[in-house]
N, C-alpha and C positions, 0 to 999 in steps of 0.2 A: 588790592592784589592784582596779578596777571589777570583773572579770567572775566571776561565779562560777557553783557549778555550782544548774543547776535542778532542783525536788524530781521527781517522777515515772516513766513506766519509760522514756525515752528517754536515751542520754547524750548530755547538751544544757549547754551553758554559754554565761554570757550578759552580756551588761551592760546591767543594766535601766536605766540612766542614757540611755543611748542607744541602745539595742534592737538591736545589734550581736551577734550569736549564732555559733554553731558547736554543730551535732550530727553524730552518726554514724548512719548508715539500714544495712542488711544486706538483701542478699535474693537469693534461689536464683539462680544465673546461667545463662539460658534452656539448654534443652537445642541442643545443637548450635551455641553463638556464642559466639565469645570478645569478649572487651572490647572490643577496635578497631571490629566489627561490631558493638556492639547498637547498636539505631535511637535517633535523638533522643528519639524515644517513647518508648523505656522509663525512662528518664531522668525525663521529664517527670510521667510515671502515678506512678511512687515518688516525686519529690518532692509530687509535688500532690494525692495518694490522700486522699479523705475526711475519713479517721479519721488523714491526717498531720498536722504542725504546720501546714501553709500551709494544706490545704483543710477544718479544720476548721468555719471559720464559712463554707465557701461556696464551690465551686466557683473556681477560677485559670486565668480566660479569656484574659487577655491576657498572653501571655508570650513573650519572643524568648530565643533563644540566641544572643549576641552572636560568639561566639569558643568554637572547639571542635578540639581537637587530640590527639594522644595524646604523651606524654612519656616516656620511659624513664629511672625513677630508678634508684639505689643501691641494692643493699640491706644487710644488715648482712655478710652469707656473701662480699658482693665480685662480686653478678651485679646483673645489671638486670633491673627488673620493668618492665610499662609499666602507666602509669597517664592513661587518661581523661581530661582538662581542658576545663571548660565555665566559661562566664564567662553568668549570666542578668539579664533583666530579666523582672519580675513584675508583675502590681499583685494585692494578696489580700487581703481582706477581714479586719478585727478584731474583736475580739469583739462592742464597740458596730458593728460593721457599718460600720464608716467600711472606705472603698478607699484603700491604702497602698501608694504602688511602694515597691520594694525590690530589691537588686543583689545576686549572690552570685557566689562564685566557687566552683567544684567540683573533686571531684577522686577519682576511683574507679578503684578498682582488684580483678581476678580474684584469690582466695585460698581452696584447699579446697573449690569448686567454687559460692560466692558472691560476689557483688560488695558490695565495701564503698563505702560514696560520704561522702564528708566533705562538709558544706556551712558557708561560712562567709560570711554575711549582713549587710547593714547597708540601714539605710534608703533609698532611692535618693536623698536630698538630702546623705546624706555620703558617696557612693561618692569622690567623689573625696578626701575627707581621709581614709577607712576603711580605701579601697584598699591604701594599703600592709600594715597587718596584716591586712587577711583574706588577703594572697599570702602572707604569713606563715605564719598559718595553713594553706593548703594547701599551700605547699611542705615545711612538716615532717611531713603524712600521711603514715604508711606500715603495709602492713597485711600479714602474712605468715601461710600457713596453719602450721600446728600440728604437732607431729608426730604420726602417724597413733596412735600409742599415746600417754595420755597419762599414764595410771594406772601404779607399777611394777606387773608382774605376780611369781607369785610367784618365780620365778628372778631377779629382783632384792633380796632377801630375804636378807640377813647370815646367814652358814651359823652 
């Protein structure tokens, strides 16, 4: 297919054909708030951070959250987790400095005591043809903590 993955340290996959992307962001999940409670703001500061993909060439002034809910999926154990859903509009800046809106659909979730956020993006002149796979996209996220040990120790060790 179009999309592949892109070289550097984020995991980001893309179709450079049509600038349609998906990456994954991580980051500490504030002290004292679970998922349902964090602010739009914090959402916005991790997508938009500097040294992110959006606000590398330039600050991300104009941005709405169109649609914001929380969802409770599956998960593989047979419980539900709930996960975040945000639906954005952007305009961000490109390298040459041209201004480019752009639509994404979101989708984060509490694990291990971070938030994982999936974003899956397209230009905003194809949201409507894009639309359907990047809900794609976010509807197969899922992100689950770890078990607390992950190394055997040595009492797992063949007598």
């Amino acid at each position: 297919k179009e999309w592949t993955v892109a070289g550097g340290p984020n995991l980001d996959v893309r179709d450079v054909r049509t600038s349609d992307s998906a990456y994954l962001l991580a980051a500490p999940l504030p002290s004292g708030q679970a998922l349902d409670t964090l602010p739009r703001s914090f959402f916005a500061e991790l997508l938009f951070r500097s040294d992110g993909k959006y606000g590398a060439y330039g600050g991300v002034d104009d941005f709405a959250i169109a649609e914001s809910g929380v969802a409770l999926l599956s998960s593989p154990s047979g419980g539900e987790q709930p996960y975040r859903r945000l639906s954005l509009r952007f305009d961000v800046l490109t390298y040459n400095q041209n201004t480019v809106r752009r639509r994404a659909l979101v989708s984060a979730t509490a694990a291990g005591g971070s938030v994982y956020v999936l974003v899956a993006s397209c230009l905003g002149s194809r949201f409507k043809e894009a639309q359907p796979a990047l809900a794609s996209i976010q509807d197969s996220f899922r992100a689950l903590a770890a078990p607390r040990r992950l190394r055997p120790g040595p009492e797992d060790k063949p007598a």
